[in-house]
LUMDRENGU-199371 format. One line per 10 residues: number of its first residue (from 0); for each residue x, y, z of C-alpha. Coordinates in Angstrom, 3 decimals, m for minus. Example, Ala and Ser with C-alpha at 12.3 -4.5 7.8 and 13.67 -1.06 7.14 Angstrom:
BEGIN
0	12.300,m4.500,7.800  13.670,m1.060,7.140
//
This chain:
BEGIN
0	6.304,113.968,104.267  8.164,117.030,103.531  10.036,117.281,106.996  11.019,113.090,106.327  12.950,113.941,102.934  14.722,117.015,104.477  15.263,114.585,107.094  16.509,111.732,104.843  19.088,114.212,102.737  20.533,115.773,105.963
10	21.227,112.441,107.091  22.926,111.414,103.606  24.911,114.744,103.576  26.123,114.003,107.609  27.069,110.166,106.275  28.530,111.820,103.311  30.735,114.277,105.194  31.756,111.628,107.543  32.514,109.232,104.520  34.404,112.331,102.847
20	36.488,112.474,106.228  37.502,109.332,107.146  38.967,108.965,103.451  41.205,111.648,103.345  42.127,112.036,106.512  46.071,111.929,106.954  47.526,108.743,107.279  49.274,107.671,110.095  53.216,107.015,109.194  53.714,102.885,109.479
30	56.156,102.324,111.935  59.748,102.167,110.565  62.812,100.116,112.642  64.703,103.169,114.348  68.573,102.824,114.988  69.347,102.948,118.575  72.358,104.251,120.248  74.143,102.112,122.113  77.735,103.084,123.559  78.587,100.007,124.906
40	78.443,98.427,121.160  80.579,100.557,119.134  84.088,101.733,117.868  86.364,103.501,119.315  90.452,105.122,118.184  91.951,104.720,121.424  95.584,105.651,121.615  95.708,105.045,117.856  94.246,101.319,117.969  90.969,101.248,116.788
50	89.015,99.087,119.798  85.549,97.470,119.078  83.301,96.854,122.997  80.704,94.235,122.874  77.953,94.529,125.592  80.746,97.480,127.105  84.008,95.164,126.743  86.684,94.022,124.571  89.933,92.255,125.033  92.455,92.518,122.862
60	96.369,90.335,122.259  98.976,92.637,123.248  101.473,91.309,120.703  101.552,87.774,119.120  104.280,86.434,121.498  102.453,87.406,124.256  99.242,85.766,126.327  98.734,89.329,128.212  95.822,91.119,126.921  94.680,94.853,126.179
70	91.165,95.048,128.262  88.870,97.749,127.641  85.866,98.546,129.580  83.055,100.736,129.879  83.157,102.293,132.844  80.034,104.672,132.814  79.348,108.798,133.439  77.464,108.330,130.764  75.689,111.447,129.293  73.326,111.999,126.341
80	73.176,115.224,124.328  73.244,116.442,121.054  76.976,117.189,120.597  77.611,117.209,117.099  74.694,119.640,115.886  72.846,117.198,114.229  69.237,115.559,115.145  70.588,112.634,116.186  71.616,111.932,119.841  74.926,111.448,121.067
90	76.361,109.326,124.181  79.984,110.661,126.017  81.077,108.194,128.624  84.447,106.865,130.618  85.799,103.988,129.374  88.846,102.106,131.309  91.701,100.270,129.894  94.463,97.742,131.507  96.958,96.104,129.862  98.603,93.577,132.241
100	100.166,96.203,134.607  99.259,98.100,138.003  97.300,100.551,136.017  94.074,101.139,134.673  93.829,104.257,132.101  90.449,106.229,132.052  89.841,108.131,128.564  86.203,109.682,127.467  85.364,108.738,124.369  81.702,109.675,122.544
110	79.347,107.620,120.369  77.611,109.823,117.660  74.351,108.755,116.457  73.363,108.564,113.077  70.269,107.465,111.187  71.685,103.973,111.402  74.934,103.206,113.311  76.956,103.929,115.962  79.957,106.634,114.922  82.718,106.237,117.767
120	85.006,108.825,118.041  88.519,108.763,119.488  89.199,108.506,122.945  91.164,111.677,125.152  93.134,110.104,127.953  91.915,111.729,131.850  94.533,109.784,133.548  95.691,106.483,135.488  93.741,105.607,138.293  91.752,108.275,138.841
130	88.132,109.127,140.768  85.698,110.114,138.345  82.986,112.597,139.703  80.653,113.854,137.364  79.880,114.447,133.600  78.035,116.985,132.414  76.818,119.064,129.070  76.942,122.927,129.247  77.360,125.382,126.463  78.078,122.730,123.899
140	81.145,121.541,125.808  81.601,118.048,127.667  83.077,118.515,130.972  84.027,115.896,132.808  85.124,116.281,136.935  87.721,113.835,138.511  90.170,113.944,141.113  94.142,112.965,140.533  97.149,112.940,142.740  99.475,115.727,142.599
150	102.452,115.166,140.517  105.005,114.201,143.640  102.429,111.713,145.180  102.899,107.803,144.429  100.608,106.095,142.775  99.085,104.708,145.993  97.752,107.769,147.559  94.179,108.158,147.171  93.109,111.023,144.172  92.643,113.992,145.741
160	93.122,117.172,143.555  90.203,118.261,141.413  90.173,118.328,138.258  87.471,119.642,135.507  88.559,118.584,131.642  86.342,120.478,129.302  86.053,118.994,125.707  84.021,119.287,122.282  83.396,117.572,118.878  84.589,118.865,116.220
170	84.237,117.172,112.503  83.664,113.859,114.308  86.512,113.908,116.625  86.545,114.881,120.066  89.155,117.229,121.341  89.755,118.778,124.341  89.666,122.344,125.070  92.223,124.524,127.013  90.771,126.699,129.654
//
């Protein structure tokens, strides 16, 4: 009789316990609706002219009097990274941009996250028709690899001088440093 009863309150201290447990326990967070990045759905200052892409494009009236368009694409190279020492992460890509002529005009621009929106940042010209290469994050700086013609070539030789364009954000605006 005596071993049932030490029986009986061990098993309403181990229920107990167990009951004790499961109501404080720490709760697990609800899941919330996180922003995510997306580059190809942002703003960007490019050449002065703040330009909006949709799903990586936007077009764009020259001038009133005119049916030629401003197109602006994104081209890709696209690299994630924390650039702006924050916890949020950040995009830096290649975007293009034609405006009627014989050339197309390759800038990087960035995309800065935030705890809900896209923050695009201006956009630093590389060049006209060049060959982008790589992109890459090193030492807090954006470098980004392409080849150009030498200044005396036309326009229709192939790129073939390398060239390695190291930039940074600073206060929200990317700018390019001289090495």
């Amino acid at each position: 009789m005596f071993k049932k009863i030490i029986l009986l309150c061990l098993l309403t201290v181990v229920v107990g316990l167990i009951a004790y447990w499961i109501y404080n326990r720490p709760k697990t967070p609800a899941l919330t609706q996180q922003f995510i990045l997306n580059a190809k759905s942002c703003t960007y200052s490019v050449d002065g002219k703040d330009i909006t892409l949709k799903d990586g494009y936007a077009a764009q009236a020259i001038n009133a009097d005119s049916a030629t368009k401003l197109i602006t694409r994104y081209f890709g190279n696209e690299l994630a990274g924390y650039f702006d020492d924050d916890e949020f992460s950040d995009r830096a890509f290649i975007l293009t941009q034609e405006s009627g002529g014989s050339g197309t005009f390759f800038y990087l621009a960035a995309a800065l996250g935030s705890k809900d929106k896209c923050n695009g940042t201006n956009a630093i010209l590389l060049g006209d028709r060049i060959a982008p290469q790589t992109t890459e994050f090193r030492n807090g700086e954006i470098i980004v690899n392409y080849a150009e013609r030498r200044p005396e070539e036309p326009m229709t030789a192939s790129p073939s001088v390398g060239v390695s364009k190291y930039l940074k954000i600073d206060k929200g605006q990317l700018v390019e440093i001289k090495k």
